[in-house]
ZADREN-409589 format. One record per residue: x, y, z of N, C-alpha, C in turn; residue in one letter. Coordinates in steps of 0.2 Angstrom, whole numbers, padded with zeros to 4 digits, always signed. Layout:
XYZXYZXYZA;...
// end
This chain:
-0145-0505+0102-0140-0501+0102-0136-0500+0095X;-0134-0506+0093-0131-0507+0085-0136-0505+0081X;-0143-0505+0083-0148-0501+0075-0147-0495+0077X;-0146-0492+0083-0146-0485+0085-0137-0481+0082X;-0134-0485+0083-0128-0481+0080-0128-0483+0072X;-0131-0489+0069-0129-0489+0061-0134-0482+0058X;-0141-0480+0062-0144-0474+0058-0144-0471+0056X;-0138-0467+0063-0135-0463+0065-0128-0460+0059X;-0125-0468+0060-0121-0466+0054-0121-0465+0046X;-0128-0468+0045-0134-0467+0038-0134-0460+0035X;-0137-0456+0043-0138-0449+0042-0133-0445+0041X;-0126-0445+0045-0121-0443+0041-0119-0442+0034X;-0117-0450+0033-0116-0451+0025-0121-0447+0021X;-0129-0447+0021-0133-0444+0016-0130-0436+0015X;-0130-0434+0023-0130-0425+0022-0122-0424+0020X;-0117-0428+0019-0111-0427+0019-0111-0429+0010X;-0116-0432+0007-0118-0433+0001-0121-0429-0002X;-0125-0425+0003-0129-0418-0001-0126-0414-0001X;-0122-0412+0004-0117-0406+0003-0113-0406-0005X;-0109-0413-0004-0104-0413-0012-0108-0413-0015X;-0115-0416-0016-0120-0413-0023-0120-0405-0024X;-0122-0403-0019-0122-0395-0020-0117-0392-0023X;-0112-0393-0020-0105-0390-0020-0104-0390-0030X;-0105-0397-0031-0106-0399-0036-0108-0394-0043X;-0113-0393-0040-0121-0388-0044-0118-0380-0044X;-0116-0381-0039-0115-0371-0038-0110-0370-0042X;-0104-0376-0042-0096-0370-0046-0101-0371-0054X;-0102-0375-0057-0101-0373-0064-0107-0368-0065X;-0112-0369-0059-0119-0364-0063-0117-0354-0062X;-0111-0354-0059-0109-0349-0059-0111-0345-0050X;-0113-0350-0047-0115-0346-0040-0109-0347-0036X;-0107-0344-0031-0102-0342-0026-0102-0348-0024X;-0095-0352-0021-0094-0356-0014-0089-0352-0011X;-0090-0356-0006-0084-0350+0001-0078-0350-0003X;-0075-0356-0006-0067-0355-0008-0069-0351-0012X;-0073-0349-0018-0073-0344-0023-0073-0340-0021X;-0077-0338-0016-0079-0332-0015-0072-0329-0013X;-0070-0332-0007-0063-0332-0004-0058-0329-0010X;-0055-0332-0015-0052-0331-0021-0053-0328-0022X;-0059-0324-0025-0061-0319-0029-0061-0311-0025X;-0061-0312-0019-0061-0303-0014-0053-0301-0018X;-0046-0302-0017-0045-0298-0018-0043-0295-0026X;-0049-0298-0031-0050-0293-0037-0055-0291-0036X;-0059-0291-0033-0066-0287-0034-0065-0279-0028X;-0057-0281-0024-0056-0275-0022-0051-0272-0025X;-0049-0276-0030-0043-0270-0034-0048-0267-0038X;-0053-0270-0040-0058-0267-0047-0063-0262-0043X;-0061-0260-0036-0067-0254-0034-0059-0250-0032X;-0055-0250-0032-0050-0244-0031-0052-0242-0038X;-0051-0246-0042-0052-0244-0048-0056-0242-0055X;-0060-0239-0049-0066-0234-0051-0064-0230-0057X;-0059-0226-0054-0057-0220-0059-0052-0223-0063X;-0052-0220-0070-0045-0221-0075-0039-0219-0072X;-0034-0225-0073-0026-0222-0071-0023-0216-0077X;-0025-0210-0078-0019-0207-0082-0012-0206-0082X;-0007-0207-0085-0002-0208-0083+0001-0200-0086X;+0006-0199-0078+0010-0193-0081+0015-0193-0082X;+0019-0194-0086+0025-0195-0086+0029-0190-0090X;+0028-0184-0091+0031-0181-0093+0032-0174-0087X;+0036-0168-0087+0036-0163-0083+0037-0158-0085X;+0032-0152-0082+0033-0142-0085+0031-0142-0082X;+0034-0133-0080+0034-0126-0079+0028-0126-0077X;+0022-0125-0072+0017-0123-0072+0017-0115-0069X;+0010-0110-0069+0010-0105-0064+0002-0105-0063X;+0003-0102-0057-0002-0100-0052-0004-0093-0051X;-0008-0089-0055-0006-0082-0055-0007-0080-0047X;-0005-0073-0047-0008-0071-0037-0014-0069-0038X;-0017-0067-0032-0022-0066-0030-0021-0062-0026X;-0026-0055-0029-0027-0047-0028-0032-0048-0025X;-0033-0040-0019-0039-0038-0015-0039-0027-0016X;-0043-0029-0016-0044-0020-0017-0043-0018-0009X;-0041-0012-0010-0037-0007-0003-0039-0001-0003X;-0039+0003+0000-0040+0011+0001-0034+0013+0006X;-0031+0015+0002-0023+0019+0006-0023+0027+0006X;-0022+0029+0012-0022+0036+0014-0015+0039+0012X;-0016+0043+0007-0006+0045+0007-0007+0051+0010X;-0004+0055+0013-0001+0059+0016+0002+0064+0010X;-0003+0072+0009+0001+0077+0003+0003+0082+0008X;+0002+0084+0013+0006+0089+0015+0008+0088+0025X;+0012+0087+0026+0017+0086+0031+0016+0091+0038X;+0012+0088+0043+0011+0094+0047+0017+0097+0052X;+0016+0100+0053+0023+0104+0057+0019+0106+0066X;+0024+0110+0070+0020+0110+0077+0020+0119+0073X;+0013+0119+0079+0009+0128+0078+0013+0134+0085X;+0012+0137+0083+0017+0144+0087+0012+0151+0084X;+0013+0155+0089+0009+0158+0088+0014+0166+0090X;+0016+0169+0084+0022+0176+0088+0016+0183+0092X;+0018+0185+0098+0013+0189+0099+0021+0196+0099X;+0018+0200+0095+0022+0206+0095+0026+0207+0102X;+0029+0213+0102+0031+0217+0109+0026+0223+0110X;+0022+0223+0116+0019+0230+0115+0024+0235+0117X;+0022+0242+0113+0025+0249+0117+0021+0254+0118X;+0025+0256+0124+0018+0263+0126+0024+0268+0120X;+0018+0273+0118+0023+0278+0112+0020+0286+0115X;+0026+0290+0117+0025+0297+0119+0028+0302+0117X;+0027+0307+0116+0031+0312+0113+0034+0315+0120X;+0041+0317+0114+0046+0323+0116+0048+0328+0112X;+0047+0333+0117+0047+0340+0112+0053+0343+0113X;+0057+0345+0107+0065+0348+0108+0065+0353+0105X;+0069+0359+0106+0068+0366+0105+0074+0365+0100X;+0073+0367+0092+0077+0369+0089+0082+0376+0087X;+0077+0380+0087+0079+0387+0088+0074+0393+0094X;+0079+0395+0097+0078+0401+0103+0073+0407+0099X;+0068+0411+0103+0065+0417+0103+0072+0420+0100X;+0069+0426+0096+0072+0431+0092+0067+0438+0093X;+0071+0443+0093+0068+0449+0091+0065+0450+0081X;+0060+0452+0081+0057+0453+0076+0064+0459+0072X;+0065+0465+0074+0068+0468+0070+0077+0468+0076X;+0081+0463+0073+0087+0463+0078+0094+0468+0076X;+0095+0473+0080+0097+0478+0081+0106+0477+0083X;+0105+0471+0089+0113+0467+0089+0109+0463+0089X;+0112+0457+0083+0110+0452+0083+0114+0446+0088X;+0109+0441+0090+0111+0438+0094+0116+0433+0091X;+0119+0428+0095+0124+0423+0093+0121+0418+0096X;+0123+0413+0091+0121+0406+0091+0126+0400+0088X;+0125+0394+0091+0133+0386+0088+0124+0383+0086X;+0126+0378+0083+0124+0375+0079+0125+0367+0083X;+0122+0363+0087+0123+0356+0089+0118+0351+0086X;+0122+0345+0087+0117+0340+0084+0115+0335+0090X;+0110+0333+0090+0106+0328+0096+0104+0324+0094X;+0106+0316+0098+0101+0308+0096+0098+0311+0100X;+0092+0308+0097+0086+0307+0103+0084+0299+0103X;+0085+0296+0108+0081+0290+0107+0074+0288+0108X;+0074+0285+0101+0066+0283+0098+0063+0276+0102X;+0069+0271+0103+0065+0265+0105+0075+0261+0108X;+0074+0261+0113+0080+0256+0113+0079+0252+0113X;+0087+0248+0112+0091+0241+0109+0088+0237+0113X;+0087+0230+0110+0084+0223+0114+0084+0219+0109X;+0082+0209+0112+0083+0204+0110+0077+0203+0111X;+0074+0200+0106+0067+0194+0105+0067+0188+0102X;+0063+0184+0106+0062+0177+0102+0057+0178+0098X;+0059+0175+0091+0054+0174+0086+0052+0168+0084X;+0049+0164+0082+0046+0158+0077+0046+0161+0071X;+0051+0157+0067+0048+0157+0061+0045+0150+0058X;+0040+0152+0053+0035+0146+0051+0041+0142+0046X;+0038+0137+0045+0044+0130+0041+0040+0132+0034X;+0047+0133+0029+0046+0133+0023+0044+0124+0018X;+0041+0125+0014+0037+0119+0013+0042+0117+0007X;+0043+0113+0002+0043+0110-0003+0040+0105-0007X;+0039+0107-0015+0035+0100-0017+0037+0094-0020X;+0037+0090-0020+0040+0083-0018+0034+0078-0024X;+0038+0073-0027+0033+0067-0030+0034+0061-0026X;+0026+0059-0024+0025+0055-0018+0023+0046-0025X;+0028+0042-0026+0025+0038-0030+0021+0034-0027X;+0014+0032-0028+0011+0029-0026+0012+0020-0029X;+0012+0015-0027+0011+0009-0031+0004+0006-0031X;-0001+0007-0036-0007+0007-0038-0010-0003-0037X;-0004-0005-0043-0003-0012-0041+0003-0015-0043X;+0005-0021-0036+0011-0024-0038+0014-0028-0044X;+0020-0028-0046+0024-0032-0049+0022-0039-0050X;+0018-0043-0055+0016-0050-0054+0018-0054-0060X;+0015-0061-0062+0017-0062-0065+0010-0067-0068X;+0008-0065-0076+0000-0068-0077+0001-0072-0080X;-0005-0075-0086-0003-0079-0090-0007-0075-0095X;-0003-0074-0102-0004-0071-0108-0013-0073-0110X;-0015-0068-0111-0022-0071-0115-0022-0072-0121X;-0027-0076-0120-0026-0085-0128-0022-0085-0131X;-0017-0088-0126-0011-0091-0126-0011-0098-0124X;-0009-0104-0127-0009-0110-0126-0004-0114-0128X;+0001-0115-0125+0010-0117-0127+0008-0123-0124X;+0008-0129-0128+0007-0136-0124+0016-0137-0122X;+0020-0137-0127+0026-0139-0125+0030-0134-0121X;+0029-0129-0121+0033-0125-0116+0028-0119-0113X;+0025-0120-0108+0022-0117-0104+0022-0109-0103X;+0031-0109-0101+0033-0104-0098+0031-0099-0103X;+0032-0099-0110+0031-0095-0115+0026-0092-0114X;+0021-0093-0112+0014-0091-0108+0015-0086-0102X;+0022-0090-0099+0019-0081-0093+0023-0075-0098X;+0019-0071-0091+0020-0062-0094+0021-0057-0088X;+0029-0055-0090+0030-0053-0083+0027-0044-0082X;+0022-0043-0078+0017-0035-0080+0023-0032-0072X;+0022-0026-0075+0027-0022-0069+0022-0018-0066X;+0024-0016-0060+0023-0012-0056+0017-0006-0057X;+0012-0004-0057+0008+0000-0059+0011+0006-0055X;+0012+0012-0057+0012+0018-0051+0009+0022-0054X;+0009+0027-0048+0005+0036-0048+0009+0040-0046X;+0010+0044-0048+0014+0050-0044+0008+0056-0041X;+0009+0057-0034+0005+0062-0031+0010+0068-0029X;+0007+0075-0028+0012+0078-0026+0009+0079-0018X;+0016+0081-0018+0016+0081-0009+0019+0087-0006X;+0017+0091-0002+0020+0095+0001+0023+0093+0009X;+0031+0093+0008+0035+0092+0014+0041+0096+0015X;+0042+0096+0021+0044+0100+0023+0051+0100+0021X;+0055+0106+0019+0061+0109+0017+0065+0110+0022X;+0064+0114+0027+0065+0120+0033+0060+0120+0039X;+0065+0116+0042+0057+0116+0049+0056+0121+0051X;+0051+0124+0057+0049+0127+0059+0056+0128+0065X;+0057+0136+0068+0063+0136+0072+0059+0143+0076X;+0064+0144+0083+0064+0150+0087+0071+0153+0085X;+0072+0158+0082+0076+0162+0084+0076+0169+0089X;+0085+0170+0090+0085+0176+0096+0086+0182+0089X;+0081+0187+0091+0083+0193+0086+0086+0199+0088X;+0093+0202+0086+0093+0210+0089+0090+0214+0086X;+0087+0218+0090+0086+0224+0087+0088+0230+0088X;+0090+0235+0085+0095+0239+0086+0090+0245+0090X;+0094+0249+0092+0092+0252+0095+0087+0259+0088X;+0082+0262+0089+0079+0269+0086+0083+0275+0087X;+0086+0277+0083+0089+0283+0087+0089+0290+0079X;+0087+0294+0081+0085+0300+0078+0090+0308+0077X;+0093+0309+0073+0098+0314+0074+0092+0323+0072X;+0094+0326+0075+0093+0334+0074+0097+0338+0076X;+0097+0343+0070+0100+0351+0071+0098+0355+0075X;+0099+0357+0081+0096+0364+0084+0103+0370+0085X;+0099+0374+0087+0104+0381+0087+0104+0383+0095X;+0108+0384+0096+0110+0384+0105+0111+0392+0104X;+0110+0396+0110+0110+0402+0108+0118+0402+0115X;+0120+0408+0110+0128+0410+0115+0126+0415+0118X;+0124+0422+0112+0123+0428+0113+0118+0429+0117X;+0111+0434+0120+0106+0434+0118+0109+0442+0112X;+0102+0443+0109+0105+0449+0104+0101+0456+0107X;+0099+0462+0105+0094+0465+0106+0090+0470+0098X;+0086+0471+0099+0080+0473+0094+0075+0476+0096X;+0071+0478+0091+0063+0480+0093+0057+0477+0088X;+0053+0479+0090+0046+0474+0086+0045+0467+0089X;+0041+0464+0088+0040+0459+0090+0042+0452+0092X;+0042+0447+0099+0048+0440+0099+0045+0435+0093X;+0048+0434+0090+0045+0428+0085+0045+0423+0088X;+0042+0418+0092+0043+0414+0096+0048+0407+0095X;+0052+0404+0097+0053+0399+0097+0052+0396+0093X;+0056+0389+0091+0052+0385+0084+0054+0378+0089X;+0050+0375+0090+0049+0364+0093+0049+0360+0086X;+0051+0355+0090+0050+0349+0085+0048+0342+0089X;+0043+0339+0087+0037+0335+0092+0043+0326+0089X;+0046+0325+0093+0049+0317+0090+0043+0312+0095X;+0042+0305+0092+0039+0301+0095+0043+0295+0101X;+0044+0294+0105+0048+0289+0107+0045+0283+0111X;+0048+0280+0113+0042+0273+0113+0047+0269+0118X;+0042+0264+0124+0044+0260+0129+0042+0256+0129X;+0047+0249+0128+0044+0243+0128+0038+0241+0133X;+0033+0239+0135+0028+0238+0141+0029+0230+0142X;+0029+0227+0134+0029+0220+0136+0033+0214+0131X;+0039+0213+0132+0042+0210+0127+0038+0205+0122X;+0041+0203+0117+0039+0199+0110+0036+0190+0115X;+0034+0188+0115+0031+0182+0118+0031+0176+0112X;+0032+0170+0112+0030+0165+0107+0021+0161+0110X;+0018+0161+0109+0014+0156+0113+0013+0149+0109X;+0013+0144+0113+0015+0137+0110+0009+0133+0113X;+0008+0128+0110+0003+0122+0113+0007+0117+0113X;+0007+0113+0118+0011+0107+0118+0009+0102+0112X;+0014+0100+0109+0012+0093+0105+0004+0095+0100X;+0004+0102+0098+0000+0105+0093+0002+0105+0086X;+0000+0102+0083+0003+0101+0074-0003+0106+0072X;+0001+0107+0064-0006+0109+0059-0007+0103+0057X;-0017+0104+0053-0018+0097+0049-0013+0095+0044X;-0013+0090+0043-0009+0087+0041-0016+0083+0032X;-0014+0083+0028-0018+0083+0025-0017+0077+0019X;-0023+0072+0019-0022+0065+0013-0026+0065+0007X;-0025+0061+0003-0029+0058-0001-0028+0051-0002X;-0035+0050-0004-0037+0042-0003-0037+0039-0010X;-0033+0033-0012-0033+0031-0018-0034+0024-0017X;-0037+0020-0020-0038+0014-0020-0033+0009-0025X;-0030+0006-0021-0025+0000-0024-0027-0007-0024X;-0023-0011-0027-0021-0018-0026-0017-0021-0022X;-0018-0025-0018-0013-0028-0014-0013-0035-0015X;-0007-0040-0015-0005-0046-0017-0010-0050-0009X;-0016-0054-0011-0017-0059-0005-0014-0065-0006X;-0010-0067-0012-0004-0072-0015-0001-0071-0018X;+0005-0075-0018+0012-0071-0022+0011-0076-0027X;+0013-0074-0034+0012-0079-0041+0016-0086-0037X;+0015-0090-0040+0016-0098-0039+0021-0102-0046X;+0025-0103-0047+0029-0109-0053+0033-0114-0048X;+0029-0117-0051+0031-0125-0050+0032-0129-0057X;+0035-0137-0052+0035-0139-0059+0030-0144-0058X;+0026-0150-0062+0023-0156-0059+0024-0161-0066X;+0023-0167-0063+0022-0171-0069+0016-0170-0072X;+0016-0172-0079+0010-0171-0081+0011-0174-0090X;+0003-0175-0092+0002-0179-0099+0003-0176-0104X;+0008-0182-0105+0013-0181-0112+0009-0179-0117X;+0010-0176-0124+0009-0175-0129+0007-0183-0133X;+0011-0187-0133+0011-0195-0136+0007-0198-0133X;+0002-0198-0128+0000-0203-0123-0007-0206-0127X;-0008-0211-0126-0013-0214-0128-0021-0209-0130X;-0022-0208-0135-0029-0204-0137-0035-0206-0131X;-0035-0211-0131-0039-0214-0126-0040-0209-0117X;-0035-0209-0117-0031-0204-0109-0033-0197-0110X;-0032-0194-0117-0032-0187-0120-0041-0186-0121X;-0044-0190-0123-0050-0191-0124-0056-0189-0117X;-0052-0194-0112-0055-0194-0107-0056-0185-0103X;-0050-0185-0105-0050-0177-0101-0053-0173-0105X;-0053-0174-0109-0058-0169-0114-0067-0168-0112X;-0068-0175-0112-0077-0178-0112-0075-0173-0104X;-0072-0174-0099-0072-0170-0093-0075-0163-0093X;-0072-0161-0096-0070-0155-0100-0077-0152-0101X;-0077-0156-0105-0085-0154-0109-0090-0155-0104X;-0089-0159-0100-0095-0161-0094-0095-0155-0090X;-0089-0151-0088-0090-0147-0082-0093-0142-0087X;-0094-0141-0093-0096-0134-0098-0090-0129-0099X;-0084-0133-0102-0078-0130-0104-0078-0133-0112X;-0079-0129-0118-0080-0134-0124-0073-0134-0129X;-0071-0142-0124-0064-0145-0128-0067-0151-0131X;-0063-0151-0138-0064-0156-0144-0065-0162-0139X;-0067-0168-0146-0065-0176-0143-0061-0178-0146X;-0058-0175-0149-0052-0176-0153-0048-0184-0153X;-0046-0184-0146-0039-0189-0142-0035-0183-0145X;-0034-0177-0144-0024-0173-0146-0027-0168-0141X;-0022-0165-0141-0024-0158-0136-0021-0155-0140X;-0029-0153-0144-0026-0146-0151-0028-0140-0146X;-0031-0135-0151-0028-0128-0149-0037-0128-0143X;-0040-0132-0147-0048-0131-0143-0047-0132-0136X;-0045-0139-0137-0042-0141-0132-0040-0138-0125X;-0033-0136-0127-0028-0131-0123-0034-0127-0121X;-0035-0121-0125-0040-0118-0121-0045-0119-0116X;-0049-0124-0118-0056-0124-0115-0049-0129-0107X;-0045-0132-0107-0040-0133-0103-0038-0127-0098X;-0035-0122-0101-0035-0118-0096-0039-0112-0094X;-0045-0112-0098-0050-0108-0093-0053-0111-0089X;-0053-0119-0089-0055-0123-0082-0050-0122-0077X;-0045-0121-0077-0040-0120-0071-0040-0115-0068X;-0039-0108-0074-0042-0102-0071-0046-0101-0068X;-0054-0106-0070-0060-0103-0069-0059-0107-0058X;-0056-0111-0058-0054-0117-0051-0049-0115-0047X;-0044-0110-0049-0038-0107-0045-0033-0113-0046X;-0030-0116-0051-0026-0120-0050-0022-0117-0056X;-0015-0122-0054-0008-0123-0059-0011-0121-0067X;-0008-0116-0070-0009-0117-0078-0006-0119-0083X;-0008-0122-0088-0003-0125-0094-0002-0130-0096X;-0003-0135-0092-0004-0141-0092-0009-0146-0091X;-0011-0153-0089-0014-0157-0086-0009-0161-0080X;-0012-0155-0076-0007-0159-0069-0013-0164-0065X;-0006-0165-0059-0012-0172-0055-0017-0168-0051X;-0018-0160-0051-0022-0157-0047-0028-0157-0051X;-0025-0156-0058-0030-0153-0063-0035-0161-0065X;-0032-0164-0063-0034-0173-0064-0041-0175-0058X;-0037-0173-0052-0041-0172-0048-0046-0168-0047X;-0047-0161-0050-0052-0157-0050-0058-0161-0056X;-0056-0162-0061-0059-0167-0065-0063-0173-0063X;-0061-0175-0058-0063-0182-0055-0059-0187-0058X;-0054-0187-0062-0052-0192-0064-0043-0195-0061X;-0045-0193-0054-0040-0198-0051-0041-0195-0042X;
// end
């Protein structure tokens, strides 16, 4: 039993021996032990956050966002429909009346006959009320159209590193003037009088007869026309009947965004060449051809913001979006 426990405890000792040898061997030959390894995780996790370069922004400007246009087709309206009516006259039946102005006479008057002299209306068309439509008189009118809105760009190559703003450009409103016809004078019913036709004539009334010999020269008529209404002035209407109403189609710009200014941090002027360098080589990778200067000279600036244009981002600067679109943060 005491050979069997002292073996026992032999074999301990050896592998409790070969362990510290090992342990020994590993740290300086540069191979991992647990405590190392243990110590060393949380740099090998800071050194993969830190994949990408920290650029620092420490400085802040004015950026813009220009907006963003859609093409449209706008129907304007040039002439204003009114409602339709239609006037249908009055009819008349029209008949004559025959009025005697002067009496039979003897050809050769021997006593001449006596005669007054009277005047006579005849009526031609009597007095009445009709409804009328008058059509709506028009007028022309300037219809301004806005072609495209009020916005706010960025100057073409133009590149202000220190003040941005000097870059925007404020473009006004594009218009068009159309002409349009709209209405002055709407369309109305009026009541009209109309006075009565009435026709004056002379005839000769006899007092005397006379007497003579030779032949009766007969009588002298006079054929007047007079006339009766059969069927009053009428309007005819259709309910809720307009005239065409007539457009023209003009294609515009409509805002699908309103311009954007903000401000952001963003990379100073004085910042390490090294920082400026970086975004440049970027630059050039995406095929925007900025120097390698280390300075944000004029090449620079440029090929800097045809990349933001070309991306839809903030312009004028190097913000943390423009950083991000880079890959470098």
């Amino acid at each position: 039993m005491r050979n069997k426990l002292f073996y026992t405890s032999g074999l301990k000792s050896i592998a409790f021996a070969g362990i510290v040898l090992l342990s020994s061997c590993t740290a300086p030959g540069g191979y991992e032990t647990a405590d190392s390894s243990a110590s060393q995780t949380p740099d090998n996790n800071k050194q993969s956050i830190r994949v990408k370069p920290d650029i620092p922004l420490a400085c802040a400007a004015t950026l813009l966002r220009p907006a963003k246009f859609i093409a449209h087709s706008e129907r304007v309206p040039v002439f204003e429909p009114t409602p339709e009516f239609e006037n249908i006259p009055a009819v008349v039946d029209w008949g004559i009346k025959r009025i005697q102005l002067e009496p039979a006479r003897f050809t050769h008057e021997t006593v001449p006959a006596q005669y007054r002299k009277e005047t006579e209306k005849v009526l031609v068309l009597r007095e009445r009320h009709e409804l009328r439509g008058i059509p709506a008189i028009y007028k022309t009118t300037d219809r301004p159209v806005t072609m495209g809105p009020a916005h706010v760009r960025w100057k073409n190559n133009c590149a202000n590193r220190q003040n941005p703003i000097a870059c925007f450009e404020n473009v006004p409103a594009e218009t068009r003037i159309l002409k349009q016809q709209t209405i002055d004078i709407p369309n109305r019913i009026i009541q009209k009088h109309l006075p009565a036709e009435v026709m004056e004539i002379t005839k000769k009334i006899l007092v005397k007869p006379g007497q003579g010999t030779g032949p009766i020269i007969p009588a002298r008529y006079i054929d007047i026309k007079v006339g009766k209404v059969k069927r009053v002035w009428t309007i005819k209407s259709v309910y809720n009947t307009y005239t065409k109403p007539r457009y023209t189609t003009v294609q515009v710009q409509i805002k699908s965004r309103e311009d954007q200014i903000r401000k952001f941090p963003v990379l100073c002027d004085d910042v390490s060449p090294a920082y400026i360098r970086k975004v440049q080589q970027r630059l050039k990778r995406k095929g925007f051809p900025a120097s390698t200067t280390g300075r944000l000279d004029q090449q620079s600036m440029k090929a800097l913001i045809q990349f933001q244009q070309a991306n839809d981002l903030f312009i004028g600067a190097v913000s943390p979006e423009t950083l991000e679109k880079l890959g470098l943060r």
